[in-house]
C-alpha positions as a Markdown table, in Angstrom:
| # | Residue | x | y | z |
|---|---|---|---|---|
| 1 | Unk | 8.0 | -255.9 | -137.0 |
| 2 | Unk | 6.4 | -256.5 | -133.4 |
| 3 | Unk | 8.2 | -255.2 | -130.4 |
| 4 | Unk | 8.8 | -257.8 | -127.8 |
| 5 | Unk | 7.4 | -256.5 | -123.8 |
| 6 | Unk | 8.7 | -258.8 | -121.1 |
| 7 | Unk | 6.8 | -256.6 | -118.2 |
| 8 | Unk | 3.7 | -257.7 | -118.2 |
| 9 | Unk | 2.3 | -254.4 | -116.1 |
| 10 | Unk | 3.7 | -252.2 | -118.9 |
| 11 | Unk | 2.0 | -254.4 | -121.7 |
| 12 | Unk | -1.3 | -253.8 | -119.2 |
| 13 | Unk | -0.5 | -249.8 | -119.0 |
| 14 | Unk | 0.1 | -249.9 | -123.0 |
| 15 | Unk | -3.6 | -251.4 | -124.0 |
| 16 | Unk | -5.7 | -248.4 | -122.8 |
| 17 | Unk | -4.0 | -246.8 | -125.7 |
| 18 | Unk | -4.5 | -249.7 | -128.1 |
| 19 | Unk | -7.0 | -250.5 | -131.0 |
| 20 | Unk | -7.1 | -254.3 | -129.5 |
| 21 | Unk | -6.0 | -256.8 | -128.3 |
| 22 | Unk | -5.5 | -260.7 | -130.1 |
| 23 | Unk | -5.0 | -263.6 | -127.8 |
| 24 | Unk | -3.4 | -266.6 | -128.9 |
| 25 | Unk | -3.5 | -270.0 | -126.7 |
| 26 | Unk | -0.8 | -272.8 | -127.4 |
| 27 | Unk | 0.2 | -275.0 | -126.0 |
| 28 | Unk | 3.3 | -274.1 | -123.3 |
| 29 | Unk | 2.3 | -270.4 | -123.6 |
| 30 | Unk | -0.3 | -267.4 | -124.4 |
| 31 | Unk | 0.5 | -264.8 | -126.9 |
| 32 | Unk | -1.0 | -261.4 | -126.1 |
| 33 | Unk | -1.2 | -258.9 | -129.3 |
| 34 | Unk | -1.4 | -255.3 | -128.9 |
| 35 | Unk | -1.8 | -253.1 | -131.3 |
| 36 | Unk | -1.4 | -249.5 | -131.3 |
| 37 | Unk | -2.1 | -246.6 | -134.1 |
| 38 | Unk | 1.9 | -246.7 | -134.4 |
| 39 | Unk | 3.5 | -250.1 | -133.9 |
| 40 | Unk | 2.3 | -253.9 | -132.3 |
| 41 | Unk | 3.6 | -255.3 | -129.5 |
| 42 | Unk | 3.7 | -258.9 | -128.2 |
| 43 | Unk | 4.0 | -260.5 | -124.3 |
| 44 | Unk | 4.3 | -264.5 | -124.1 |
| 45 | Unk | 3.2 | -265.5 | -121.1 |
| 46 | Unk | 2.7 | -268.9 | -118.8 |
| 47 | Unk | -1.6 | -270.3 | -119.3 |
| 48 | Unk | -1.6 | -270.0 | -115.6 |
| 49 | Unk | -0.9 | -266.7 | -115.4 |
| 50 | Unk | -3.1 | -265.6 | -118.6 |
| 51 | Unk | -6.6 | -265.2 | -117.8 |
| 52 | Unk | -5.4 | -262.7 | -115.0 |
| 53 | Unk | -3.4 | -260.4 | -117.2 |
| 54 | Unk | -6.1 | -260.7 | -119.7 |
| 55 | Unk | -8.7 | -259.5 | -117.2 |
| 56 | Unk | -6.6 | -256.5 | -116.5 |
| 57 | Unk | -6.3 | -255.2 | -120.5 |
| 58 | Unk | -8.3 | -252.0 | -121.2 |
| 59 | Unk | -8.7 | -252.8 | -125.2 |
| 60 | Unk | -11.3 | -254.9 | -127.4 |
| 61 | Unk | -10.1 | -258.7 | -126.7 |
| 62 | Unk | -10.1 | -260.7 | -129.8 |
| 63 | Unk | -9.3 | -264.6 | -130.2 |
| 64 | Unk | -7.5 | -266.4 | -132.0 |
């Protein structure tokens, strides 16, 4: 079961350990994906504020 991150700056800190990192566009938000060797987390986020934070990841960006 993913683990929900509300701190975007943590979710940033956590993907230079991550395998990569899936990025899901809707329509009233942005669903990052990271997934670690243990566990996968998840950070909803505002499309305005999205292609700045996903700038900022350290991982292998995927689409979806």
């Amino acid at each position: 079961m993913p683990a929900e991150i509300t701190d975007v700056e943590k979710f940033v800190e956590m993907s230079a350990n991550a395998k990569f990192c899936a990025v899901k566009r809707l329509k009233t938000q942005v669903k990052l994906k990271l997934r670690t060797p243990s566990k996968m987390y998840t950070l909803k986020i505002e499309p305005v504020n999205a292609e700045e934070t996903i700038k900022k990841l350290k991982c292998e960006i995927q689409e979806l």
